[in-house]
C-alpha positions as CSV (number, residue, x, y, z in Angstrom):
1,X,-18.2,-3.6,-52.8
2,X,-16.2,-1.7,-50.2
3,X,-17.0,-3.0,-46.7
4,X,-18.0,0.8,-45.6
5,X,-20.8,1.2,-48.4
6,X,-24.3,1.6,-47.4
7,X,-27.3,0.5,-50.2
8,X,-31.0,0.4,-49.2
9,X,-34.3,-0.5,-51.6
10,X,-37.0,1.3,-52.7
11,X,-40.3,-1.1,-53.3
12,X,-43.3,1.0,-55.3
13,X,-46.5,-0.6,-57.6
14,X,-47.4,0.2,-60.5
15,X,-50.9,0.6,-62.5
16,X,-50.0,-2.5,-63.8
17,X,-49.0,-4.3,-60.4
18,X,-52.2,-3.5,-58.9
19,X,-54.9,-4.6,-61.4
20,X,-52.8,-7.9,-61.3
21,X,-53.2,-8.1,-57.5
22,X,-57.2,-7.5,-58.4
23,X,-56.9,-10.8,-60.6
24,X,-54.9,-13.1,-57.8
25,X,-51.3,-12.3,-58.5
26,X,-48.8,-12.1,-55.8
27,X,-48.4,-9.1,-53.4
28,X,-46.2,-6.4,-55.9
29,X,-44.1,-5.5,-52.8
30,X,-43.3,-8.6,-51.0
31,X,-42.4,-10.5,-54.7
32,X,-39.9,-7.2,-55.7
33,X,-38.3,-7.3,-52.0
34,X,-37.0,-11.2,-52.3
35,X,-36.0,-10.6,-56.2
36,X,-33.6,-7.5,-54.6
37,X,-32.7,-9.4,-51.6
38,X,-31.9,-12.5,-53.4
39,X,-29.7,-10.2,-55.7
40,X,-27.7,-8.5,-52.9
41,X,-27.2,-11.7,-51.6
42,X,-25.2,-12.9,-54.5
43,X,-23.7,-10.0,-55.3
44,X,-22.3,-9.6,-51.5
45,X,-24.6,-6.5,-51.0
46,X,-26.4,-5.7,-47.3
47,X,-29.4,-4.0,-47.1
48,X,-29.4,-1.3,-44.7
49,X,-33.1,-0.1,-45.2
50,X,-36.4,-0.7,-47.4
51,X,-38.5,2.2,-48.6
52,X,-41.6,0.8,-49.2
53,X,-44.3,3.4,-51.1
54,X,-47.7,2.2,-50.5
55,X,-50.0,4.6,-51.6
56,X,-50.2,5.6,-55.3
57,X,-49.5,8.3,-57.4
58,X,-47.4,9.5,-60.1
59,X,-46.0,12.8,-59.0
60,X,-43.3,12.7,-56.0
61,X,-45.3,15.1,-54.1
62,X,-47.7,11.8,-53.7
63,X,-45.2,10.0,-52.8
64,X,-43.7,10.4,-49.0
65,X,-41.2,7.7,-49.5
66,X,-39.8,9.1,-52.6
67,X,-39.3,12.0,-50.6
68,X,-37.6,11.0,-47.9
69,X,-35.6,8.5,-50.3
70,X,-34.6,11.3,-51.9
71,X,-33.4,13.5,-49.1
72,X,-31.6,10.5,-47.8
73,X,-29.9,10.7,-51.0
74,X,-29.0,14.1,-51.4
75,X,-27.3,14.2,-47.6
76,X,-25.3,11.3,-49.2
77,X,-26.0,8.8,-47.1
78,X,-26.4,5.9,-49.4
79,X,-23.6,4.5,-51.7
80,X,-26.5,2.9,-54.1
81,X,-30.2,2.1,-54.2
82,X,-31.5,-1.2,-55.1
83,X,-34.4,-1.1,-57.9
84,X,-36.0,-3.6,-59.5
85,X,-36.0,-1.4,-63.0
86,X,-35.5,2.4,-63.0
87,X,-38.6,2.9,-63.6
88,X,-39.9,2.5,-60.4
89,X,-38.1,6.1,-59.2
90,X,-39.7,8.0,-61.6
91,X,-42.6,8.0,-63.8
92,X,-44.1,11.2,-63.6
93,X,-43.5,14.6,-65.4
94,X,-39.8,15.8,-67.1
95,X,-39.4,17.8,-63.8
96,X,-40.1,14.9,-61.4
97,X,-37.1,13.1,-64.0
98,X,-35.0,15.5,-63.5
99,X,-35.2,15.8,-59.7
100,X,-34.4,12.2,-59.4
101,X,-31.9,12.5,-62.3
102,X,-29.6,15.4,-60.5
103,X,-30.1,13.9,-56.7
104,X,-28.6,10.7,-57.8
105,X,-26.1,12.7,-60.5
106,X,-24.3,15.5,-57.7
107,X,-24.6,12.7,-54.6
108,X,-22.7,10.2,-56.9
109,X,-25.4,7.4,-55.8
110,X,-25.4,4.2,-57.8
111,X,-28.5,3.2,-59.3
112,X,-28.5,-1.0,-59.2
113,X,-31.2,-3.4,-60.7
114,X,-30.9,-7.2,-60.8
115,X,-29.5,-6.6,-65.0
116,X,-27.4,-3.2,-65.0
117,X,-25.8,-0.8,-62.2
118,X,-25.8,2.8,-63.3
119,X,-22.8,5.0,-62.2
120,X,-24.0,8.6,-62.0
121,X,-20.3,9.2,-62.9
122,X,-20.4,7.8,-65.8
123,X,-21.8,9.8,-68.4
124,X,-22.7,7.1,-70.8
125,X,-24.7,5.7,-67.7
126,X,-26.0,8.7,-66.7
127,X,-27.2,9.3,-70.3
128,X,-28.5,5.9,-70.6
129,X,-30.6,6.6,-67.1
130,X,-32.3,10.2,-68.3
131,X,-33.1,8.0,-71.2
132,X,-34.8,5.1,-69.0
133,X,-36.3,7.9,-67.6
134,X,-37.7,9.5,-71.0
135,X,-39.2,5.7,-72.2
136,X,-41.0,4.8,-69.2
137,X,-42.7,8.4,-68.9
138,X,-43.7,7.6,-72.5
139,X,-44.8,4.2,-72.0
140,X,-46.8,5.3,-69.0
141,X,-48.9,7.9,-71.0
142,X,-49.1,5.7,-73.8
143,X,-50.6,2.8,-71.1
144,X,-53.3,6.3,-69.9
145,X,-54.1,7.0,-73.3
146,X,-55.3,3.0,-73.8
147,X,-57.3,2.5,-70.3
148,X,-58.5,6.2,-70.9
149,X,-59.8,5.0,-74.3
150,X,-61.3,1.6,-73.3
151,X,-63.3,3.4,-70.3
152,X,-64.4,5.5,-73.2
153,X,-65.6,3.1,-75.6
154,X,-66.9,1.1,-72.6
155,X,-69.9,4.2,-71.7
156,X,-70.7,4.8,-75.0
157,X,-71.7,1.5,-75.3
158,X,-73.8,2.0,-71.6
159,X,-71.4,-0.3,-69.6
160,X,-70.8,0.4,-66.3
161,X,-67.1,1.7,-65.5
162,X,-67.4,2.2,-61.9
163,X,-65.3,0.3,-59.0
164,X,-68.0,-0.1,-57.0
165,X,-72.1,-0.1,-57.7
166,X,-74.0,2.8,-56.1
167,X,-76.3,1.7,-53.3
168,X,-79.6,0.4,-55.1
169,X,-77.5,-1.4,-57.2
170,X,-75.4,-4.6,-58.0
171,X,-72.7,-5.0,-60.1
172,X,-72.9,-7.7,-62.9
173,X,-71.3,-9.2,-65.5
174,X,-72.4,-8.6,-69.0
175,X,-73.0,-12.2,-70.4
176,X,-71.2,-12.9,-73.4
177,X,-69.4,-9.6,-73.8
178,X,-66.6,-7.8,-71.7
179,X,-67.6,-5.4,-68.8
180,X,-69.8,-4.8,-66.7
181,X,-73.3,-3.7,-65.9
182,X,-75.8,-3.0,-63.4
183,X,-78.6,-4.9,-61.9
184,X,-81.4,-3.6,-59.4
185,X,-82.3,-4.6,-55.9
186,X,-85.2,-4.8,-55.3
187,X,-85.6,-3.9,-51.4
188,X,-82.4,-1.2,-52.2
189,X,-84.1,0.1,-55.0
190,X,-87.4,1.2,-53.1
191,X,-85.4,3.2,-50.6
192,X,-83.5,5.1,-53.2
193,X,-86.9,6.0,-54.8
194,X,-88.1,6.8,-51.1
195,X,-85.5,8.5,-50.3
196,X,-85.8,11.0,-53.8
197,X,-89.5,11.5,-52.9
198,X,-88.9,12.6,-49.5
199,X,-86.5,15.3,-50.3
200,X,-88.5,16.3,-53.4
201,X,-92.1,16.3,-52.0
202,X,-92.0,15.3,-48.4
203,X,-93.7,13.0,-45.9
204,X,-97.2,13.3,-44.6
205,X,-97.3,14.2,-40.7
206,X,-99.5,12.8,-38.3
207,X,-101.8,16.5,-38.7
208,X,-102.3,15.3,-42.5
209,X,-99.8,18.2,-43.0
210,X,-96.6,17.4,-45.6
211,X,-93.2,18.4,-44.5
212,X,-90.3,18.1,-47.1
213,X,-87.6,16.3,-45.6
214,X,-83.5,18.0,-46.0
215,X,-80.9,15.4,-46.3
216,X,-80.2,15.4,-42.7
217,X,-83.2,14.5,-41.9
218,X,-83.4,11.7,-44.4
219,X,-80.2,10.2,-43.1
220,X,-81.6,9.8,-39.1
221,X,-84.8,8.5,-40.9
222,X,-83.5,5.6,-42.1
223,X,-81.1,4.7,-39.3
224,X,-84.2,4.9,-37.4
225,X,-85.7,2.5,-39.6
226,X,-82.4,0.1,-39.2
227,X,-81.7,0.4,-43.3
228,X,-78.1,0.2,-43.5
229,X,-76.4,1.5,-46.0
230,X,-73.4,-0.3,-48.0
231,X,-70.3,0.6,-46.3
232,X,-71.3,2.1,-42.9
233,X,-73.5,1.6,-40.0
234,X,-75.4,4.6,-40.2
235,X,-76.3,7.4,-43.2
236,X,-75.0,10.5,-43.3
237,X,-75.8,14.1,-44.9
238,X,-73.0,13.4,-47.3
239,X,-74.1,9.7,-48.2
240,X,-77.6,11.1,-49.2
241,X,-76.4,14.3,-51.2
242,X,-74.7,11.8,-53.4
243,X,-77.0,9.5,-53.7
244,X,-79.6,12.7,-54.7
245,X,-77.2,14.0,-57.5
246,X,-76.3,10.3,-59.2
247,X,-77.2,10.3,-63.0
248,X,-77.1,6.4,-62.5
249,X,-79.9,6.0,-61.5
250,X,-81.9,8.1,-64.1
251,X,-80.3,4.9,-66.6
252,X,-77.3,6.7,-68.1
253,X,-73.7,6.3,-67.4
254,X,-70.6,8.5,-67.6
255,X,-67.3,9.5,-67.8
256,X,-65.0,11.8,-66.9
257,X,-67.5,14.1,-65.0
258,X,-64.8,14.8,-62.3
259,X,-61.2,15.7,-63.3
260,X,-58.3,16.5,-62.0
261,X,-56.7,19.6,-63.2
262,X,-53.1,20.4,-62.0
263,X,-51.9,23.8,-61.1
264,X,-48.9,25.7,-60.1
265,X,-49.1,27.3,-56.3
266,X,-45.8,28.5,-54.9
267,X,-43.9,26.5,-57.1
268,X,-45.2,23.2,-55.9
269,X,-47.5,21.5,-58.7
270,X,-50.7,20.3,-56.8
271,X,-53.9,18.7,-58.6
272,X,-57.5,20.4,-57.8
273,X,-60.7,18.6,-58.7
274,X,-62.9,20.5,-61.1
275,X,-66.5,19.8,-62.5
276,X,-65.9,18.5,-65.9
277,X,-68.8,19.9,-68.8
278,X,-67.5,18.2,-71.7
279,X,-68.0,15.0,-69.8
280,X,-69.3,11.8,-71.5
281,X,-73.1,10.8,-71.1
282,X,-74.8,7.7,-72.3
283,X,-77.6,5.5,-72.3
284,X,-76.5,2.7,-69.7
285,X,-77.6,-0.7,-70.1
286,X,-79.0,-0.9,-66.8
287,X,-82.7,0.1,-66.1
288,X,-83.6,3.4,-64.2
289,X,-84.9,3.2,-60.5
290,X,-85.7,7.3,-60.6
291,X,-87.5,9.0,-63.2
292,X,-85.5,11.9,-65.4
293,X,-88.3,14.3,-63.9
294,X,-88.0,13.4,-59.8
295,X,-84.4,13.3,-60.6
296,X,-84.3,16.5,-62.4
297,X,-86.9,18.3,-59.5
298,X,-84.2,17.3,-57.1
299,X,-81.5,19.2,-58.7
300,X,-83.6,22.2,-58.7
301,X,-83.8,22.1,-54.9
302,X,-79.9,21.2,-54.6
303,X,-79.1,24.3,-56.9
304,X,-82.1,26.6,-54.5
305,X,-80.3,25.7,-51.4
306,X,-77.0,26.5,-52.3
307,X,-77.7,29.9,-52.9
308,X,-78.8,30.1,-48.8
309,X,-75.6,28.8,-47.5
310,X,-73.2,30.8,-46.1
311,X,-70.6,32.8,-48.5
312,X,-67.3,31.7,-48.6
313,X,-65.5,34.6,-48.2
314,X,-67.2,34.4,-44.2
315,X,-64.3,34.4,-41.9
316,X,-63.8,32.2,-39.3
317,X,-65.5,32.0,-36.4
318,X,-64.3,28.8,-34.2
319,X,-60.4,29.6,-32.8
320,X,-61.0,25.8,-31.7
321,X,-61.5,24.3,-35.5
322,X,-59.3,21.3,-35.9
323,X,-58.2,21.1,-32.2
324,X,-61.1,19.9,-30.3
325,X,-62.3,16.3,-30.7
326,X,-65.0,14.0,-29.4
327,X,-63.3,12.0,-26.4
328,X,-66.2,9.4,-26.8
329,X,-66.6,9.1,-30.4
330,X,-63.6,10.7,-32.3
331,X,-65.2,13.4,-34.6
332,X,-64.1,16.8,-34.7
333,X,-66.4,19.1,-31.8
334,X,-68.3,22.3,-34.0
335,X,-69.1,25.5,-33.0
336,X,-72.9,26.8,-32.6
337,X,-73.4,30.5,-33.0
338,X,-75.4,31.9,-30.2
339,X,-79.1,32.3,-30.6
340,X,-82.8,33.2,-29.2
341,X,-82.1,30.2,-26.8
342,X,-78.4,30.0,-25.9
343,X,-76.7,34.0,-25.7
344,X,-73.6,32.2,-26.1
345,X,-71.4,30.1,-28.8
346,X,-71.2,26.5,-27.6
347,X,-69.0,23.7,-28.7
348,X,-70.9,20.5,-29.5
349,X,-70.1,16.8,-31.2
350,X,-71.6,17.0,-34.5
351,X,-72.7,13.2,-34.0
352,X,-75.9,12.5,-33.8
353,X,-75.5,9.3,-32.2
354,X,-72.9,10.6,-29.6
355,X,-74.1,11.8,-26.2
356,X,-71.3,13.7,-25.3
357,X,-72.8,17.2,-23.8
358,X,-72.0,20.5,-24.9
359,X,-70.1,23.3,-23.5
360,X,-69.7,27.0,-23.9
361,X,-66.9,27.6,-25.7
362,X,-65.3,30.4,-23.5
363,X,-65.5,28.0,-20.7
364,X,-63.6,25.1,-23.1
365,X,-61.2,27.9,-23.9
366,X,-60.2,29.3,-20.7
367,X,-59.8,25.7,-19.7
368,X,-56.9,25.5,-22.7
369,X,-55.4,28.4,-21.5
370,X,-55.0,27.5,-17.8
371,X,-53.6,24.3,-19.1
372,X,-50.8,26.3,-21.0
373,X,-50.2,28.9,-18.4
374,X,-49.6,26.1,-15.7
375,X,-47.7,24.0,-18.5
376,X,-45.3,26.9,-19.3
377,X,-45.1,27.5,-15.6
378,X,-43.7,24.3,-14.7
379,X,-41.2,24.1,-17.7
380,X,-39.4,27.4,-17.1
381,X,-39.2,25.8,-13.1
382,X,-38.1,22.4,-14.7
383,X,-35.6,24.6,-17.1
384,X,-34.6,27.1,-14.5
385,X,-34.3,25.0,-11.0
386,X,-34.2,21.6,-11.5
387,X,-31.5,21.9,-14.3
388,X,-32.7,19.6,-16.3
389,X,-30.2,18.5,-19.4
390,X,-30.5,21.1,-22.2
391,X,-30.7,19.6,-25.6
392,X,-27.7,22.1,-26.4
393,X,-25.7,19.8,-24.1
394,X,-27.3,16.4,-25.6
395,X,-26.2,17.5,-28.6
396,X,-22.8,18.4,-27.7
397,X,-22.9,14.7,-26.1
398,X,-23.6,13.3,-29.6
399,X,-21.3,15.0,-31.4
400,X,-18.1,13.7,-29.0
401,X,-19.8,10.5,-29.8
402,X,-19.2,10.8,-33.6
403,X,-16.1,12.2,-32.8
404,X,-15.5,8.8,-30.7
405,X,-16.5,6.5,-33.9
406,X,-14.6,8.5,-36.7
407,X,-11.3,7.4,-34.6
408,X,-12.7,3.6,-34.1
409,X,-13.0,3.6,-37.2
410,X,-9.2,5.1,-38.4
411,X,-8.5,2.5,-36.2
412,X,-10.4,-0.2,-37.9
413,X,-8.5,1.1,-41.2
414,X,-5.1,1.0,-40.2
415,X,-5.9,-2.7,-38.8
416,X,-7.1,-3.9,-42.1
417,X,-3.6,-2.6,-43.7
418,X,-1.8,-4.0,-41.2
419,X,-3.7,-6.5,-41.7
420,X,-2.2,-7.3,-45.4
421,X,1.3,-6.9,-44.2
422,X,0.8,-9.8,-41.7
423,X,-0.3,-11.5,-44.6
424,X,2.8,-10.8,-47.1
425,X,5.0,-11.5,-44.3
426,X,3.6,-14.8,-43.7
427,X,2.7,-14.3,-39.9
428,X,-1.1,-14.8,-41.1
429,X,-2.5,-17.9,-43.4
430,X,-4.7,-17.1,-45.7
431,X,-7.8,-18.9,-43.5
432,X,-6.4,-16.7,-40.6
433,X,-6.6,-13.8,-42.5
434,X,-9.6,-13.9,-44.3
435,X,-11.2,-14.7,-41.2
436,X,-10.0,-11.5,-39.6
437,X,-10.5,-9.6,-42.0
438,X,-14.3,-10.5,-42.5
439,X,-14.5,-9.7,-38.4
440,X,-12.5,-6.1,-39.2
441,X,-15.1,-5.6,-42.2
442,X,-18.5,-6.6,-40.3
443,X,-16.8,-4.2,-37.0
444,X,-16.2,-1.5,-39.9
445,X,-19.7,-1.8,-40.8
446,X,-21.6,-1.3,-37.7
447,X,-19.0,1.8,-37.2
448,X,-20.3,3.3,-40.1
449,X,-23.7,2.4,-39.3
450,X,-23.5,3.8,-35.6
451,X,-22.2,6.8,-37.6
452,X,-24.8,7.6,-39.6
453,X,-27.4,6.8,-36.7
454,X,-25.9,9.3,-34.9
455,X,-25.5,12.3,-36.9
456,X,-29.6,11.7,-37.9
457,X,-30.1,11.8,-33.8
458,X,-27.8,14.9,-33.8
459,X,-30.0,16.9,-37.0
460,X,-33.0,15.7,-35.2
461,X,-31.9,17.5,-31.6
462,X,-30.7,21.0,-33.5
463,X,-34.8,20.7,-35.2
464,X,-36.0,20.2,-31.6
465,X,-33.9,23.0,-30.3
466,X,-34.8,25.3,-33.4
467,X,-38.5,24.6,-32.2
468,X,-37.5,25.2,-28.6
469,X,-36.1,28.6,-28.9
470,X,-39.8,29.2,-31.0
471,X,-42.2,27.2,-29.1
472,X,-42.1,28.9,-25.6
473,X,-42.5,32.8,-26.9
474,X,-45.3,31.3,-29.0
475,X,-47.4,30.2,-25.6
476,X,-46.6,33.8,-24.2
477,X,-47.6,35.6,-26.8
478,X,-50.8,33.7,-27.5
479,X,-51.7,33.9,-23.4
480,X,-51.0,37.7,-23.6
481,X,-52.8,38.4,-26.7
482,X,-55.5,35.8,-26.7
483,X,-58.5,37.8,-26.2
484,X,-57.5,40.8,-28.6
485,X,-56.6,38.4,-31.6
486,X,-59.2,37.2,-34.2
487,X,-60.6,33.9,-34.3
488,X,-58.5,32.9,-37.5
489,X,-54.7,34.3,-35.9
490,X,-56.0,32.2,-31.9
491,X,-56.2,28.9,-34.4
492,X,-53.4,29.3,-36.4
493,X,-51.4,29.8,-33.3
494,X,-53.1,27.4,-31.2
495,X,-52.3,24.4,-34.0
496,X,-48.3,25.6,-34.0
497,X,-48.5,24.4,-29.9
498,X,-51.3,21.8,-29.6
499,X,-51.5,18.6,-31.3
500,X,-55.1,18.0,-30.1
501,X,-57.9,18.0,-27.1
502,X,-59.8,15.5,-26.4
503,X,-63.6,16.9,-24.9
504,X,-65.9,14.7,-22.6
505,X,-68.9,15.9,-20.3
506,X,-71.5,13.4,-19.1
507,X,-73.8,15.9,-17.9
508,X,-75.2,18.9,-18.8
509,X,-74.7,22.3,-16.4
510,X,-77.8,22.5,-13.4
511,X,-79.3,25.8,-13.5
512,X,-77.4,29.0,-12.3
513,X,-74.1,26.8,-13.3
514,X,-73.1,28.1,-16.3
515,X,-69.6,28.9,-15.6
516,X,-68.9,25.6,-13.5
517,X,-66.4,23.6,-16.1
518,X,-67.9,20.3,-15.4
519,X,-66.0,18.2,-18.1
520,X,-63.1,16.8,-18.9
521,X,-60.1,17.7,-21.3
522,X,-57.1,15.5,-22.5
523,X,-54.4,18.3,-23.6
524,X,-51.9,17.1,-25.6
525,X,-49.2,20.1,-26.7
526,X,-47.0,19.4,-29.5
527,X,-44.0,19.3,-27.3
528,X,-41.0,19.1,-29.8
529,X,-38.6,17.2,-28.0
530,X,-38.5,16.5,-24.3
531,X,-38.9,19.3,-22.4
C-alpha cells in the first residue's frame, strides 16, 4: 500500500442477512465491519470512512449510500473500497451493474474483499467483476422466484403470509405444519364487527333516529371509548378505511393484491404501486369475524363515496401546503375553504386531539412575508454595511490552503527520498530509519487527508454561493409578485426559500379582531450557507 492511498467500506444487508437477524443471528452490519477491519488491519490498510446502507432495496436509486459511495468514487477520491464480497455493490438490474462497473473501471478504484482484490486495470479482473456481477443478479432472482413461490403455495393452502396480524387478530403457529395462521380475539373481534356495522348501517341516536357513521367518525368513537388500537394511541380515518376493505376478515387470504410496477420517468427508473387483478385468493384457515355480505355492503359504500370526492385534476388551493406545521403537535396545518360561517379560508391543525387555534390564512401569510421582507432587509445591510466575509473570499481562503498542503506535502516527498539516501549512506540505521520514515508516512497521511477535507469544504462553498446568487432574487420576486401568482407557483417558490413554519395560537380572535395576528410563528428559511 502506498502511504498516500485512501480506502473506505461500504456495509449493506441482504434478504438473506435480515430474515437471519429475525431468527437471532448477529447484527449483519456490525459482524461485516470487524471481518473488514480485521482485514485491513493485516493487510496494513486504514480505513478512512464506513458507508453503512441501512435501509433496503435493490435499485441504487434506494440506496443513498450507494449514491454518495459512488460519487465519492467517480471524483476519485478513494484508491479502493473494502467489501465483504462484490455482491454487496450491486444486485439490482444490468444498468445498476454497469453503473457500478464503469465508476469503479474510468476512476481506476480497487475493488478489495477479504479473498481477492480486483484491479479495474486489469482486464481479466475487470472481466471477472462484470461477471460477479452477472451471478449474483442471477442468484438474487433465482432466491425471488423461490420465496415468491413458497408465499404462493403457502395461500393456496389458506396460511397466513402476513408480517403482522390485522387488528382482531393474532398470529399463530400452525401445529404440526410450517406457517402460520390466524386466531381471533375475542374482545378485538367485536369491535371490528362494530366497527363494520356502524359504517354499514349506523348507530341509533338518542331521538330513536339511525345515523350511519363515516370513518371519521368511527375513529373519535372509539378513542372516546379508550379502545386502542395495535400500534398507536388513537384511530385514525386511514386505520379504519383499512380495516373496512380487509378480505381477511371475510376468512380468505391473499397474495400479491398490491404490486409494484416499475416505470421509466425522465430517465430515472422509479417503482409505482398498482392494484393487482390477477391477484391470488383463498380460503384461509382462520375463521371469519365479518360476514361476505356486511363485508361486501361496505364496499359498495367505499366505491359510492369515491365518486363524491373531489377530482384530481382540482388545482391547488393552499400556497402554504407542506410549509406550515403544528408548533404543538407536529402535523402538517390544512386549509379550510370559506363557507356560510367563515367568508374566509383558514388554516387549521388537522388533529383532532390538538387544541391549537386556527387562523385566517391571509393573516398567517402576510405574517411570512413581513418575515422575509425584514429578513432580506437586514441581509443586504449585513452584505452591504457591515462587510461581512463573502463566501467568494472564504473560498479564495481555502483554496491558498490547499495550495499550502500540496507544497507540505512535496515537502514530505522529497524527505522520504532523502530519506533513503541517509540510509545507503549509512548516516541512518535501519531502526532510525524505519522509525522516521513511519513518522514521514503517518505526516503524509494526514496531508492528504487535510487535502481531501478541504477541497469537499471548497465544492461545498461554490454550492452555497451558486444558491446565493439564486436565493435572494427568489425572495424579491416572490414579495413583488406574491399576490398576482397562483396558489401552485406561491408554494413552489415558497419551498425553494423556507424550510418550514412552525404555527401556535392559544386563543381564538375576540370579536371585531379579525385582522389582529394573535399567534406565533417559528420561521425557518432555507438559508444556504451563512449569510
Amino acid at each position: 500500500m502506498k502511504n498516500h492511498d485512501l480506502y473506505c467500506a461500504y456495509l449493506r444487508k441482504s434478504r438473506a442477512d435480515r430474515d437471519a437477524e429475525l431468527q437471532g443471528a448477529e447484527e449483519t452490519l456490525k459482524r461485516h465491519e470487524q471481518i473488514l477491519t480485521e482485514y485491513a488491519r493485516k493487510n496494513h490498510i486504514h480505513i478512512s470512512q464506513f458507508y453503512k446502507e441501512v435501509v433496503s432495496g435493490d435499485s441504487i436509486e434506494a440506496r443513498p449510500e450507494m449514491q454518495r459511495l459512488l460519487n465519492d468514487v467517480e471524483a476519485g477520491k478513494w484508491t479502493g473500497v473494502l467489501v465483504v464480497e462484490v455482491e454487496r455493490l450491486a444486485r439490482g438490474n444490468t444498468k445498476d451493474q454497469g453503473i457500478v462497473a464503469d465508476a469503479f473501471k474510468y476512476s481506476g478504484t480497487k475493488i478489495i474483499t477479504p479473498t481477492k482484490t480486483y484491479d479495474p486495470e486489469d482486464e481479466f479482473d475487470e472481466e471477472y467483476f462484470e461477471f460477479g456481477l452477472f451471478m449474483s443478479r442471477r442468484e438474487y432472482k433465482t432466491i425471488n422466484r423461490r420465496l415468491q413461490r413458497g408465499r404462493i403455495a403457502s395461500v393456496k393452502q389458506g396460511k397466513f403470509v402476513g408480517s403482522t396480524a390485522p387488528f382482531g387478530y393474532k398470529k399463530v403457529k400452525i401445529p404440526h405444519d410450517k406457517g402460520f395462521t390466524l386466531e381471533p380475539i375475542p374482545s378485538e373481534a367485536e369491535v371490528v364487527r362494530q366497527v363494520f356495522q356502524w359504517y354499514c348501517y349506523g348507530e341509533t341516536q338518542p331521538d330513536g333516529s339511525v345515523c350511519r357513521l363515516g370513518t371519521d367518525a368511527i375513529a373519535l368513537k372509539l378513542d372516546c371509548l379508550g379502545i386502542k388500537p395495535t400500534n398507536n394511541e388513537h384511530w385514525s380515518k386511514a386505520t379504519i378505511s383499512d380495516m373496512l376493505k380487509n378480505e381477511t376478515y371475510t376468512g380468505y387470504v391473499f397474495f400479491g393484491k398490491q404490486k409494484d410496477v416499475k416505470i421509466s420517468t425522465n430517465g430515472k427508473i422509479v417503482s409505482v404501486r398498482k392494484t393487482n387483478p390477477d391477484y391470488i385468493r383463498s380460503k384461509g384457515l382462520h375463521p371469519a369475524i365479518i360476514s361476505p355480505e356486511l363485508f361486501e355492503a361496505a364496499q359498495l359504500i367505499r366505491a359510492e363515496n369515491k365518486k363524491n370526492t373531489t377530482p384530481s385534476c382540482a388545482t391547488l388551493q393552499n400556497p402554504l401546503s407542506g410549509i406550515v406545521y403544528c408548533k404543538k403537535c407536529g402535523k402538517m396545518m390544512t386549509r379550510l375553504a370559506p363557507n356560510s360561517r367563515n367568508k374566509y379560508a383558514t388554516l387549521k391543525c388537522p388533529n383532532r386531539y390538538c387544541h391549537n387555534v386556527s387562523s385566517p390564512m391571509f393573516l398567517i401569510e402576510e405574517q411570512i412575508l413581513l418575515f422575509l421582507k425584514k429578513w432580506l432587509e437586514s441581509y443586504e445591510l449585513n452584505n452591504n454595511i457591515i462587510n461581512v466575509l463573502p463566501v467568494s473570499r472564504q473560498i479564495s481562503d481555502k483554496q491558498n490552503i490547499a495550495a499550502k498542503i500540496t507544497e507540505n506535502i512535496t515537502v514530505l516527498d522529497a524527505q522520504m527520498n532523502k530519506l533513503y539516501d541517509l540510509l545507503e549512506q549509512g548516516v541512518y540505521t535501519v531502526e532510525v530509519f524505519q522509525k522516521r520514515q513511519e513518522t514521514l508516512r503517518e505526516n503524509r497521511r494526514q496531508q492528504e487527508e487535510s487535502y481531501a477535507n478541504i477541497l469537499a469544504e471548497i465544492d461545498s462553498l461554490r454550492y452555497v454561493q451558486q444558491e446565493q446568487e439564486l436565493f435572494m432574487p427568489k425572495i424579491r420576486n416572490l414579495l413583488d409578485t406574491y399576490y398576482t401568482n397562483s396558489a401552485e407557483v406561491n408554494n413552489r417558490i415558497l419551498h425553494e426559500i423556507i424550510d418550514i413554519v412552525y404555527y401556535e395560537k392559544d386563543m381564538p380572535n375576540r370579536k371585531g379582531q379579525l385582522h389582529h395576528a394573535n399567534f406565533s410563528l417559528e420561521i425557518y428559511p432555507k438559508i444556504p450557507g451563512k449569510m
